[in-house]
N, C-alpha and C positions, 0 to 999 in steps of 0.2 A: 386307662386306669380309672375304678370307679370312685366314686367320691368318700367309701370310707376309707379305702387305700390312700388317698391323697388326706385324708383326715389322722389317719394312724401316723403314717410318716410328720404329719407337722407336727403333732404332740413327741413323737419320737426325738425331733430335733429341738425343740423346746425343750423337752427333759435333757436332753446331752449339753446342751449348752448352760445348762443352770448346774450341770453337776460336774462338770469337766473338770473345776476349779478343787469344788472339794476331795472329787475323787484322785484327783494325781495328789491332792498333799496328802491323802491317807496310804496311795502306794509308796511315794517316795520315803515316806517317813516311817512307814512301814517296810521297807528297805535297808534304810539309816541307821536303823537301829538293829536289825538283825547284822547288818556286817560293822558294824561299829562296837556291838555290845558283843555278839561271838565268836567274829571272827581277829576282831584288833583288843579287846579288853576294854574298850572304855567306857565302861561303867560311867562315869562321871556325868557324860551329856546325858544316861538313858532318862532321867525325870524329865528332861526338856523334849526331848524328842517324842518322848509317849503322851506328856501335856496336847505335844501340837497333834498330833495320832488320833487323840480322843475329843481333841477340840475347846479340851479347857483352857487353853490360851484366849480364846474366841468369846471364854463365856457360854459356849455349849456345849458345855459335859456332857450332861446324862443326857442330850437331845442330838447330839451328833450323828454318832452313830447309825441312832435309829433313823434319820433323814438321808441318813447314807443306802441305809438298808431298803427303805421305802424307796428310793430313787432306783437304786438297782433292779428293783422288782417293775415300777415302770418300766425301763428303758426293758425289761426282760419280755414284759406284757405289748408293749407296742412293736417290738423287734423281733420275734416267733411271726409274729402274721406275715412281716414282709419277707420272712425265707422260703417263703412256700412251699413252706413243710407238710401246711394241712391241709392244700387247695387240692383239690378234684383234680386226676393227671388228666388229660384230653388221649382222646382214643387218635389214630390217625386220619380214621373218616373227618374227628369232628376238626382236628388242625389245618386237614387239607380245603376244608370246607370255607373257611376263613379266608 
């Protein structure tokens, strides 16, 4: 593996583990509230649940999101390279050559 590959994966796992936290409280609670509020009627928690959603429980409202959205775009930027989706396919001459 060359060395931007082994550079892309550590920023890769650096970004996963700084976002792991916020991103399951936005699916779960994003969850929560879709089968709490359309499926059973309970309105009642939906302000609590959409607080914690948006992060103004935390204190970052208008900044949450957008660090959620930016995060996701890393982990999307460092994690395309290592599917080798875009890498050159090797012909069988040059695999067997190996």
């Amino acid at each position: 593996m060359n060395r931007l590959n082994r550079l892309v994966r550590q920023y890769h796992r650096k970004i996963a583990l700084v976002l792991a936290l916020p991103l399951l409280l936005t699916v779960l609670t994003g969850m929560a509230y879709t089968i709490l509020v359309e499926w059973f009627q309970q309105g009642a928690i939906a302000p609590t649940i959409l607080s914690l959603h948006n992060g103004e429980i935390l204190g970052l409202g208008s900044i949450y999101p957008i660090l959620n959205g930016l995060g996701l775009l890393g982990l999307l930027a460092t994690g395309l390279p290592m599917t080798s989706l875009f890498s050159k396919r090797r012909t069988q001459k040059e695999a067997s050559d190996r």
